[in-house]
C-alpha positions as protocol buffer text, in pm:
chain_id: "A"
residue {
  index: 1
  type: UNK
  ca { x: 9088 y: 12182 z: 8995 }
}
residue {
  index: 2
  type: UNK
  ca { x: 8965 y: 12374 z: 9311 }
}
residue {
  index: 3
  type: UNK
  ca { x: 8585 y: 12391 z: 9200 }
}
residue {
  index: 4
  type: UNK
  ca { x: 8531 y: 11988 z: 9171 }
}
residue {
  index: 5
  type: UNK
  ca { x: 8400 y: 11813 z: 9500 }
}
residue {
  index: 6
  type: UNK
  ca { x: 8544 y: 11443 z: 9509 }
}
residue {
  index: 7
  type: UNK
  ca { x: 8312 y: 11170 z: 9616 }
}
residue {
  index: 8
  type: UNK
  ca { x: 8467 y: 10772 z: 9679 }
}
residue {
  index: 9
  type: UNK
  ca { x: 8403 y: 10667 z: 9258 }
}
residue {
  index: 10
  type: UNK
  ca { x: 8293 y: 11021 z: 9088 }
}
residue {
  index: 11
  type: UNK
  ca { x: 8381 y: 11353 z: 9110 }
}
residue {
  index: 12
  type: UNK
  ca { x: 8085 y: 11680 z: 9145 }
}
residue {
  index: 13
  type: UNK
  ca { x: 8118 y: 12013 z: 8940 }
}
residue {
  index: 14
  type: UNK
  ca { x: 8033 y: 12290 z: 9232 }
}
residue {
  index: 15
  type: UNK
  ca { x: 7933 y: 12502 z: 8946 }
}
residue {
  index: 16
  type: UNK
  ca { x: 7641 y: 12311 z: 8798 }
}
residue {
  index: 17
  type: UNK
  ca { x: 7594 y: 11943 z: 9050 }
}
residue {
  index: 18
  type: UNK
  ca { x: 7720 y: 11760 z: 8762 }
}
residue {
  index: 19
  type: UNK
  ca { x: 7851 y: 11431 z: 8828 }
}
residue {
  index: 20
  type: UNK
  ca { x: 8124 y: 11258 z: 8663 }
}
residue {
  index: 21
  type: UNK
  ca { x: 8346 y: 10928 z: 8682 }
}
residue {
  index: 22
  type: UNK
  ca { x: 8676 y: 10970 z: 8840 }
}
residue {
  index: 23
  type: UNK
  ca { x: 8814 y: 10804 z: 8536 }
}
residue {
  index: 24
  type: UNK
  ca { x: 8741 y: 11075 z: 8277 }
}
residue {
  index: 25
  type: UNK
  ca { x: 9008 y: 11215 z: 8141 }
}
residue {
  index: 26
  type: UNK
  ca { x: 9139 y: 11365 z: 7750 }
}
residue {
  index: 27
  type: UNK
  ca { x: 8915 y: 11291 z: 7490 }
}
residue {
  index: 28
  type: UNK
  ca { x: 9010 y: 11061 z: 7153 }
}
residue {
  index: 29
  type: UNK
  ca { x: 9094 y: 11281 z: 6848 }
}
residue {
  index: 30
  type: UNK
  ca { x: 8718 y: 11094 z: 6707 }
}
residue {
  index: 31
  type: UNK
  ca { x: 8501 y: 11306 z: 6959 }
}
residue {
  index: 32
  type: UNK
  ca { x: 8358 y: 11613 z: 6820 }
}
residue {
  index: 33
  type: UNK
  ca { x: 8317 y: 11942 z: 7039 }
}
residue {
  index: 34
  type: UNK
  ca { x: 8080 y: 12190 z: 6911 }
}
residue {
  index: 35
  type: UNK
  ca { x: 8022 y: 12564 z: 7065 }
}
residue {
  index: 36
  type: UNK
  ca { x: 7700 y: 12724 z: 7099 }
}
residue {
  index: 37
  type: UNK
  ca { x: 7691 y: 12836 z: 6710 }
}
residue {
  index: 38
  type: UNK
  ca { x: 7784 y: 12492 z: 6596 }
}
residue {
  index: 39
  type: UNK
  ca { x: 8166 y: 12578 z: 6556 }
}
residue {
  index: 40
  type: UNK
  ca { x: 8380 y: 12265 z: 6609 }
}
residue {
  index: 41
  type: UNK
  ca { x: 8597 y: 12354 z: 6914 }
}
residue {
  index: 42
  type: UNK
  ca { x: 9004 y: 12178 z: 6975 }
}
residue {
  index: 43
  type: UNK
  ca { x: 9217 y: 12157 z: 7195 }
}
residue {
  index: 44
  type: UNK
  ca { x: 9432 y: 12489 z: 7236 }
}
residue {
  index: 45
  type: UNK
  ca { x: 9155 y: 12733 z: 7089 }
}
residue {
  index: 46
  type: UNK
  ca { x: 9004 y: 13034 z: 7337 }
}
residue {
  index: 47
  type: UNK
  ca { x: 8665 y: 13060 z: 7338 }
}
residue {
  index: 48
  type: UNK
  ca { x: 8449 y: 13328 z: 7520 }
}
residue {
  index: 49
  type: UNK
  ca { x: 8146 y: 13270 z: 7768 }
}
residue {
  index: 50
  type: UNK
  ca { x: 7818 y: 13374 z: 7606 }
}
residue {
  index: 51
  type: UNK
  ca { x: 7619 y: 13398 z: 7939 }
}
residue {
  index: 52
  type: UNK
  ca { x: 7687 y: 13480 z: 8332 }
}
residue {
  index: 53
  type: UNK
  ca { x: 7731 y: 13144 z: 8459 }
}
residue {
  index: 54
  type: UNK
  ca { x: 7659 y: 13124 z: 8864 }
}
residue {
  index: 55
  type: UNK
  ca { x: 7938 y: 12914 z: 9079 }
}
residue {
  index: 56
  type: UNK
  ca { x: 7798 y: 12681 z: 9282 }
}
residue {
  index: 57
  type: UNK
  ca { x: 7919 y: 12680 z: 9660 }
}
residue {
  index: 58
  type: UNK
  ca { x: 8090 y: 13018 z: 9611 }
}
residue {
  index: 59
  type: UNK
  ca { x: 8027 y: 13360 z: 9582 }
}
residue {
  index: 60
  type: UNK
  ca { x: 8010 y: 13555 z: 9250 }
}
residue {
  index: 61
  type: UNK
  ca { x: 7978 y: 13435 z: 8900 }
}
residue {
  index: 62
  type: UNK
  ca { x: 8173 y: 13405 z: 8569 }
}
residue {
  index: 63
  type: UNK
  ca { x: 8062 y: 13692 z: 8319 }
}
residue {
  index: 64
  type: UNK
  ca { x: 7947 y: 13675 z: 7956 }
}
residue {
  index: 65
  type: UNK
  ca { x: 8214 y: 13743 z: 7767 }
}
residue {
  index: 66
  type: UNK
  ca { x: 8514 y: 13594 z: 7932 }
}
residue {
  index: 67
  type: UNK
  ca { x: 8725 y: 13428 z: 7762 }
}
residue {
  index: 68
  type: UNK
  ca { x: 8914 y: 13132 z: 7808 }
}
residue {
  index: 69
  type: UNK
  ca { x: 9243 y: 13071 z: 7626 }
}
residue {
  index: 70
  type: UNK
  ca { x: 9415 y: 12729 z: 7557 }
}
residue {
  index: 71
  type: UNK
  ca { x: 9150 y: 12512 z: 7602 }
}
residue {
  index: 72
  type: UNK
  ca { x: 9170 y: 12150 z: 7648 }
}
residue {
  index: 73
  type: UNK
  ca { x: 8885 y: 11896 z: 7533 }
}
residue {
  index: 74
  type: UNK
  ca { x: 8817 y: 11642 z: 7807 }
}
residue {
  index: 75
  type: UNK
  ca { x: 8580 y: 11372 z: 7817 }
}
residue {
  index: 76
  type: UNK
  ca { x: 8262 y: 11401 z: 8043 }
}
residue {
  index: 77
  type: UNK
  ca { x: 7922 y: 11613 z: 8043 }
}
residue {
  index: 78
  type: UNK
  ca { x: 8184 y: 11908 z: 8085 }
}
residue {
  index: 79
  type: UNK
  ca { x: 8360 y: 11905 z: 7787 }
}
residue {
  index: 80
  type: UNK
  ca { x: 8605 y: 12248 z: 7788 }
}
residue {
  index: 81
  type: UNK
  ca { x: 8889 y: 12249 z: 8056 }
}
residue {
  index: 82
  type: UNK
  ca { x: 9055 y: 12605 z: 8093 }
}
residue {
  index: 83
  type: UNK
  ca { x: 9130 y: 12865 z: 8322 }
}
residue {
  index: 84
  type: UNK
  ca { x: 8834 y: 13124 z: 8374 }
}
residue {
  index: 85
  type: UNK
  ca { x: 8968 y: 13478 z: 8549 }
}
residue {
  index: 86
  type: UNK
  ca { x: 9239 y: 13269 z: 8672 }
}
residue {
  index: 87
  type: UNK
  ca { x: 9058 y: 13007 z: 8834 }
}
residue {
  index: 88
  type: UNK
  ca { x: 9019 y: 12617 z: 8685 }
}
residue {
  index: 89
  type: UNK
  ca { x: 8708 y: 12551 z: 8583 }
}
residue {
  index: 90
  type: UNK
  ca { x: 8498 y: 12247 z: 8358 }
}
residue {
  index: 91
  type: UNK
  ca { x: 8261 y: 12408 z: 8100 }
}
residue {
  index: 92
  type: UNK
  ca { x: 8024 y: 12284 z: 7921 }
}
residue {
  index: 93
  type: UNK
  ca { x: 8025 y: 12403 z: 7530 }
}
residue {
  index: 94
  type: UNK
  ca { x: 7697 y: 12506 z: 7469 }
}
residue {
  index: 95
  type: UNK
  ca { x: 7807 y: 12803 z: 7742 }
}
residue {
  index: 96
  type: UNK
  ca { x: 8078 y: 12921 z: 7498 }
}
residue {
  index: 97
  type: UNK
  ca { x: 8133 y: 13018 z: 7111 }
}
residue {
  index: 98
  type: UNK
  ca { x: 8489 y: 13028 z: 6952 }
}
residue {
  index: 99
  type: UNK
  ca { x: 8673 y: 13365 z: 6962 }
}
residue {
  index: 100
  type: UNK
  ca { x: 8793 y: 13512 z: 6630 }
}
């Protein structure tokens, strides 16, 4: 992913500071995702941003109402993996509701 900064045992979101063991990875079928309107979210659904969300370290921001198609549940604070106006990003789910 081009937006995480790597330290020597964790890695840093640039959008948000966040950090996260280098060992985090998919998440267990027993972990439960839920969106901002208490939808359960899986792996391959799209969802859509429900607020700007500033990039940290870069220029711009990701707009409300993006969407984000495919989506993979990871573990970690950061809990949506997907491509975001063609960039990879981490996003956390209360940022996001399911699309119809």
């Amino acid at each position: 992913m081009t937006d995480l900064l790597d330290g020597q045992d964790h890695h840093e979101c640039a959008t948000c500071g966040h950090e996260f063991a280098k060992s985090h990875g998919t998440v267990d079928a027993e972990r439960v995702v839920l969106d901002a309107n208490g939808n359960e979210l899986v792996t391959g659904d799209t969802v859509t941003l429900i607020k700007d969300l500033k990039i940290t370290g870069k220029s711009g921001k990701l707009k409300a109402g993006s969407k984000i198609k495919n989506i993979r549940i990871v573990d970690g604070d950061h809990e949506i993996d997907g491509k975001v106006d063609g960039r990879s990003m981490l996003v956390r789910a209360m940022f996001v509701k399911k699309a119809n």
